[in-house]
C-alpha positions in Angstrom: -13.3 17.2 63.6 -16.1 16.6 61.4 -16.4 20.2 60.6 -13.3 20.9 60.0 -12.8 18.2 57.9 -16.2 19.5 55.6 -15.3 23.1 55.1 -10.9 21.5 54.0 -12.6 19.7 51.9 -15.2 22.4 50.8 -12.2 25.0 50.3 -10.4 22.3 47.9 -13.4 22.0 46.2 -13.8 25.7 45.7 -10.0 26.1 44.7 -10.5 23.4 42.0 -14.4 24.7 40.6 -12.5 28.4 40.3 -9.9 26.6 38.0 -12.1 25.1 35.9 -13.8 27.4 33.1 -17.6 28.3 33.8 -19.9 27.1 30.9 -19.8 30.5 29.4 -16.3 30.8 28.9 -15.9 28.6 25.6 -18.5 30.4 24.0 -17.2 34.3 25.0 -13.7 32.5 23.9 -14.9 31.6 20.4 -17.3 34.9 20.0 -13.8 37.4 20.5 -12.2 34.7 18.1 -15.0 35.5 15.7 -15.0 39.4 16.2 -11.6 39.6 15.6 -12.0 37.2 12.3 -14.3 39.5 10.7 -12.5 42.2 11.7 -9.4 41.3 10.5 -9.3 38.1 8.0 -13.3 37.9 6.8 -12.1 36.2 3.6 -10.1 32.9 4.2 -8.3 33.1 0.5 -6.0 36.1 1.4 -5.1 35.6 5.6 -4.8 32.9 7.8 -6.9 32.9 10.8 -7.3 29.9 12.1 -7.5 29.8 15.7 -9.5 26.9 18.1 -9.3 27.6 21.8 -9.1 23.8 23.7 -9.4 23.3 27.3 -6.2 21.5 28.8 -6.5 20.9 32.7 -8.4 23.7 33.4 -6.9 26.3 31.4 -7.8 27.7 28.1 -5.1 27.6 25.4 -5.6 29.1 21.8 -4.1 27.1 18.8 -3.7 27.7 15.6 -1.9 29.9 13.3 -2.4 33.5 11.5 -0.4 35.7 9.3 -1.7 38.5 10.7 0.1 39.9 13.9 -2.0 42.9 14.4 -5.0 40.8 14.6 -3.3 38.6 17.1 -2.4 41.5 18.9 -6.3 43.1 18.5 -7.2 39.6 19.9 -5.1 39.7 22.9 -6.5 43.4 23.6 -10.1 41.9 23.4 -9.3 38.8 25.9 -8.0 41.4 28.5 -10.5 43.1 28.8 -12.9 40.8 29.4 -10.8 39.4 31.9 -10.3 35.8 30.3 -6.8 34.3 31.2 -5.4 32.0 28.1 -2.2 30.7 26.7 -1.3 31.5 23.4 0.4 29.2 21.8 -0.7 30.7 17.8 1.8 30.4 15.5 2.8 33.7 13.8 3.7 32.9 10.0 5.7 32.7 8.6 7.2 30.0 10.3 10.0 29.6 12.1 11.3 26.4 10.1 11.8 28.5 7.2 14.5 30.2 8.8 15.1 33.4 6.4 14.0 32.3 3.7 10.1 33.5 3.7 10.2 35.2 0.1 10.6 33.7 -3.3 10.3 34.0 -7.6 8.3 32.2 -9.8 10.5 30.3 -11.9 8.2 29.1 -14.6 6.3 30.8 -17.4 3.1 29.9 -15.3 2.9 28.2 -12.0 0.3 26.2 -10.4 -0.7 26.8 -7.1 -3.4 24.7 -5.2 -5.7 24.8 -2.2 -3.9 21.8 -0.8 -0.4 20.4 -0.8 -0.5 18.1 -3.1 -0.7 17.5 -7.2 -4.1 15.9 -7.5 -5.7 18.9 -5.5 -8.0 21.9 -7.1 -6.4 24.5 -8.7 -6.6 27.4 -6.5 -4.8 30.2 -9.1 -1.8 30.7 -10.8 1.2 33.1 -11.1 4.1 33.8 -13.7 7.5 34.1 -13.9 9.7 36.4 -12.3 6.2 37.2 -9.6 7.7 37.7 -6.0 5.9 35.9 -3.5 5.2 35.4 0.4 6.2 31.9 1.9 4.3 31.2 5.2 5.0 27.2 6.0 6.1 24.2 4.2 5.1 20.8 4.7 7.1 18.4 2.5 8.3 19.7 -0.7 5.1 22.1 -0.6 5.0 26.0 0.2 2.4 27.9 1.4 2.7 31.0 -0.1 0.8 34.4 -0.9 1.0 36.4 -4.4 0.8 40.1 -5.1 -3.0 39.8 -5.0 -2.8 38.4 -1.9 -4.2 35.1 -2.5 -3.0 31.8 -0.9 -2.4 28.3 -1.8 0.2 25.9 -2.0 3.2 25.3 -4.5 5.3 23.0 -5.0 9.4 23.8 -5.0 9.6 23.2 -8.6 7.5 26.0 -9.2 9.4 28.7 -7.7 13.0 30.0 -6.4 12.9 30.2 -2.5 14.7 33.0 -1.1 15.5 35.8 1.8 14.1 39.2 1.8 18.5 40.1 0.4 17.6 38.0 -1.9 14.7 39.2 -3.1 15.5 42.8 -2.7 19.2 41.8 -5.2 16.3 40.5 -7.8 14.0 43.8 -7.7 16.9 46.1 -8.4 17.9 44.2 -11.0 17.4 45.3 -14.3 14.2 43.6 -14.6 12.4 43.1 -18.0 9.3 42.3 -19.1 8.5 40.2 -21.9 6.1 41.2 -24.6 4.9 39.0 -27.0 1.8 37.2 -26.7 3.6 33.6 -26.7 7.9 32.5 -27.3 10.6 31.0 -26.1 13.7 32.0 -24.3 16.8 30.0 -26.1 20.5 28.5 -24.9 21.9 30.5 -27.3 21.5 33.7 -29.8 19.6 31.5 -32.4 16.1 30.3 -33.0 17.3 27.0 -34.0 19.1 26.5 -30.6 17.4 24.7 -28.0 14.5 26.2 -25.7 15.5 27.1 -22.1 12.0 27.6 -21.5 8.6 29.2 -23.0 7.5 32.7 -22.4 4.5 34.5 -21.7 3.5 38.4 -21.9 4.1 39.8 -18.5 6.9 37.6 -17.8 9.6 38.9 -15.8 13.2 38.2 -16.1 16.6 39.9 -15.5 18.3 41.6 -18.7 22.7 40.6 -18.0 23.9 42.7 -21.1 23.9 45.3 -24.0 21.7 43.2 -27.3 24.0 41.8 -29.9 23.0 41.2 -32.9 19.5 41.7 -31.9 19.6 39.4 -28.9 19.7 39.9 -25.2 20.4 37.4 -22.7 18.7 37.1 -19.4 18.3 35.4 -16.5 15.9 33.0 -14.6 15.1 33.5 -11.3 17.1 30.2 -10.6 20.1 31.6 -12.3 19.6 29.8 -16.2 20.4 32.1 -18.9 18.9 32.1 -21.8 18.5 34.6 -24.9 15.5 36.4 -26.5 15.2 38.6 -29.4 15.4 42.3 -28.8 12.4 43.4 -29.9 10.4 40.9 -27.0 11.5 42.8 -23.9 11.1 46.1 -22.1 12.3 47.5 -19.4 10.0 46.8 -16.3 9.7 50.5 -15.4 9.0 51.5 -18.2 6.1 48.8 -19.3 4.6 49.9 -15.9 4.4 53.6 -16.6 3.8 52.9 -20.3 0.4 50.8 -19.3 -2.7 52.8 -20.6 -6.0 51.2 -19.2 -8.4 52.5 -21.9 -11.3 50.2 -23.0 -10.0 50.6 -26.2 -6.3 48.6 -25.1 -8.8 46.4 -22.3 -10.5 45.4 -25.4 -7.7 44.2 -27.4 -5.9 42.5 -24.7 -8.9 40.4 -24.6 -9.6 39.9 -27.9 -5.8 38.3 -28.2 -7.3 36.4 -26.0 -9.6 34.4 -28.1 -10.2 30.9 -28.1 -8.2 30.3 -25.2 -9.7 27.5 -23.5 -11.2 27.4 -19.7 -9.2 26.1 -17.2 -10.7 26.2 -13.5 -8.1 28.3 -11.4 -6.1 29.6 -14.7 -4.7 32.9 -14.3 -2.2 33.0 -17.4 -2.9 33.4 -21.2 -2.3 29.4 -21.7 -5.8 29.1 -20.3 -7.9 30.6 -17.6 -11.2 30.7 -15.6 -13.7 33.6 -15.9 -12.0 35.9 -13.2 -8.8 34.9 -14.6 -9.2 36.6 -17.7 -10.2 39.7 -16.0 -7.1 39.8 -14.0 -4.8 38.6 -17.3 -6.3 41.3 -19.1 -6.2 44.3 -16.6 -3.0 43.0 -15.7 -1.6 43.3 -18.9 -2.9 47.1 -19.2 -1.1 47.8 -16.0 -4.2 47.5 -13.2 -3.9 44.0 -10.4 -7.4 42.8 -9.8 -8.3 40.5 -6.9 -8.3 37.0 -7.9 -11.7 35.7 -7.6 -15.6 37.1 -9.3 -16.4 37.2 -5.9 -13.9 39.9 -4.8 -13.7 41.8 -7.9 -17.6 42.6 -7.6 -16.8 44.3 -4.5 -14.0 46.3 -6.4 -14.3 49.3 -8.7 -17.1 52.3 -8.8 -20.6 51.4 -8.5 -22.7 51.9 -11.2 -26.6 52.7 -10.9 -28.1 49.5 -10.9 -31.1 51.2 -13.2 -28.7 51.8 -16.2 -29.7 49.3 -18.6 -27.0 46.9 -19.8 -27.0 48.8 -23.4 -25.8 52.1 -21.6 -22.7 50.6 -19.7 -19.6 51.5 -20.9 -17.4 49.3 -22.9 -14.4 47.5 -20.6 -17.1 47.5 -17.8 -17.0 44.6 -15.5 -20.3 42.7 -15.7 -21.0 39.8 -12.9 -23.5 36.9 -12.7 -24.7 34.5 -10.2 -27.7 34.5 -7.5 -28.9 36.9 -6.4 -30.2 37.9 -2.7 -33.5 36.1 -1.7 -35.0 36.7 2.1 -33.5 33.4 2.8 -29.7 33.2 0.8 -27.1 35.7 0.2 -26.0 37.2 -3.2 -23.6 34.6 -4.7 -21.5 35.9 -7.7 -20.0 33.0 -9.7 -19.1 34.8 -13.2 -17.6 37.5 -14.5 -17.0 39.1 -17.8 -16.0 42.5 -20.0 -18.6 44.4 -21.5 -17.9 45.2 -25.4 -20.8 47.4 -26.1 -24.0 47.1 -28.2 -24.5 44.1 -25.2 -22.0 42.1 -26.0 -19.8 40.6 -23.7 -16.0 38.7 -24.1 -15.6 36.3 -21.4 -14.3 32.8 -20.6 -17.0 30.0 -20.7 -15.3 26.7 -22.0 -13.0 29.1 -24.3 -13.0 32.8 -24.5 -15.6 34.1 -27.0 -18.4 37.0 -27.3 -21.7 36.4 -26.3 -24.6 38.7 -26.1 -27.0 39.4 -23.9 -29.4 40.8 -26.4 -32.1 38.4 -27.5 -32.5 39.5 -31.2 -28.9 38.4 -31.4 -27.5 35.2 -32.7 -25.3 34.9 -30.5 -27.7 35.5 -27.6 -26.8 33.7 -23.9 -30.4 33.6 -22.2 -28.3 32.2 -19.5 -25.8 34.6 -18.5 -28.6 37.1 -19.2 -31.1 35.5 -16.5 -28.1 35.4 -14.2 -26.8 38.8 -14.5 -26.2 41.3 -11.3 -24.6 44.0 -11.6 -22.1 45.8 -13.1 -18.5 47.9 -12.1 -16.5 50.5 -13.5 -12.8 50.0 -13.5 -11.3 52.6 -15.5 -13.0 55.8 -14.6 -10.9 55.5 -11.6 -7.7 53.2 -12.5 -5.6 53.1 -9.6 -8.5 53.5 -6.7 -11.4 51.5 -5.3 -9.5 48.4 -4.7 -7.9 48.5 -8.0 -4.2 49.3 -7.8 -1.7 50.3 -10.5 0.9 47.2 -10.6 4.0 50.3 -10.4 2.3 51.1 -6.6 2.4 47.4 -5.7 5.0 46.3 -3.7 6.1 43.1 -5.7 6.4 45.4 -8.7 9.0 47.8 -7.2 12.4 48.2 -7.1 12.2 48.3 -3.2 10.1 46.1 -1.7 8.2 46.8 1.5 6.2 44.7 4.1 
């Protein structure tokens, strides 16, 4: 009796040990996670991937959430074969709450979007009007969404127009224009002395409803407000975006309109940017999308000898400064700015201005001089090395495409 009663007993023992995970299993868990994060979503600020796998009674369940189904499916493949049974319970964005509705327009000259969902949060970047986005989640009256440049943060619902992918595809085969001048207004009625419907910034994009008259046209708001603007202040979108000539002598101008625009940590838009912002306003504006951050836009663009002096780069270079590699820390690129020639650079640092990086110079910055890096080339090869044309991009299209 007794030893029947030991090996019942032993058997439910062994029956329960085999449902419990061994030591080893959280870590192998959280290694695949890992392999599959680099793989697939290295840099946090354009995918979600964040998964946690939690023991519940024995069994291993993976939380979390990802945009990214092929790298839910690459992590799936991985926990096969190794043999480790889990539930998945990630959540696939966008979410299902959204219903259709995972697309939508900026609806303001320049909208703020922030690394968390609230007002008093950091600045994360910015995007203007008539921009299509990706909407992932909500939580309140907050979005998560993703812009063309595939960067994420959160904006709020009076930022933008919320819409289905119909809705979104009506809008891109509109007859979309692009607005011109540096700085205006868009007006209730065919008259500078009416009231403003809202301001306008080059690059906007809105819909053109009619023939001008009278050197007007009227046009539309993503939300549906109408509004007029003179004639001469819009083009057609298609043909901005085949007109756009990435030289260094238009990079240079752009940027030199530019000047005196103050510094604004996460600023994207010509009311006021960050260093990396101004890059991105400025290529943008000649027709090239450049990541968002310093950090990704080093990693962007043709290499250039890092033995060429900084007198023999090429004028609309891309020059970056920061830290760089020791034995015991990694490179760390915190700045970024346009090379003029004759060493001089046009950047944003508290406004935008020219600096130089020559010492016999009075306008010297011994600062950005000790810090320098490296440098890119963005127009020898506009439309390759990371560096699309905006008419290849999806948003910019008249058809869009996931």
């Amino acid at each position: 009796m007794k030893s029947e009663l030991f090996f019942g007993t032993f058997a439910i023992m062994a029956l329960l040990s085999a449902c419990q995970p061994t030591p080893q299993e959280s870590p192998r868990l959280s290694r695949l996670i890992e392999e599959v994060k680099q793989a697939y979503a290295p840099d946090k600020r354009v995918a979600v991937w964040a998964i946690t796998p939690v023991n519940k009674g024995g069994k291993w369940i993976l939380r979390g959430e990802t945009n990214l189904p092929e790298a839910q499916a690459a992590l799936r493949g991985k926990l096969d074969s190794a043999g480790i049974s889990v539930i998945d319970s990630i959540l696939l964005l966008p979410a299902a709450a959204l219903q259709n509705k995972t697309y939508g327009l900026v609806n303001l000259s320049v909208a703020n979007i922030r690394s968390e969902p609230r007002h008093s949060a950091e600045l994360a970047t910015q995007s203007t009007l008539g921009t299509p986005l990706r909407v992932y989640k909500a939580e309140g009256d907050w979005f998560y969404v993703q812009t063309p440049d595939g960067y994420l943060g959160w904006l709020d619902a009076g930022g933008f127009v919320q819409l289905s992918r119909e809705e979104l595809q009506a809008w891109q085969e509109g007859a979309r224009v692009v607005f011109l001048d540096d700085y205006g207004l868009a007006w209730n009625a065919p008259s500078s002395t009416a009231t403003p419907v809202s301001d306008l910034l080059a690059g906007n994009i809105l819909l053109q409803n009619a023939a001008p008259i009278a050197g007007w046209v009227a046009v539309t708001f993503p939300d549906g407000r109408t509004g007029f603007v003179p004639e001469g202040a819009i083009m057609s979108l298609s043909d901005w975006l085949t007109s756009r000539q990435p030289t260094a002598e238009n990079i240079l101008r752009s940027a030199q309109e530019l000047m005196g625009r103050p510094y604004l940590w996460g600023g994207t838009s010509a009311k006021a940017m960050d260093c990396s912002g101004f890059t991105k306003t400025v290529f943008y504006l000649n027709g090239l999308l450049l990541p968002r951050d310093a950090s990704q836009q080093v990693h962007v663009g043709a290499a250039i000898d890092e033995a060429v002096s900084i007198d023999q780069l090429q004028p609309g270079d891309l020059l970056f400064f920061g830290r760089a590699a020791t034995t015991e820390t990694p490179e760390k690129i915190t700045h970024v700015a346009i090379y003029q020639g004759s060493s001089k650079i046009i950047h944003a640092t508290g406004r935008v201005q020219v600096q130089s990086l020559n010492p016999e110079d009075p306008d010297f910055a011994p600062d950005r001089l000790a810090t320098f890096i490296r440098a890119k080339r963005i127009l020898a090869t506009p439309g390759q090395n990371g560096v699309p044309w905006l008419k290849d991009v999806t948003a910019y299209q008249a058809q869009w495409k996931d």
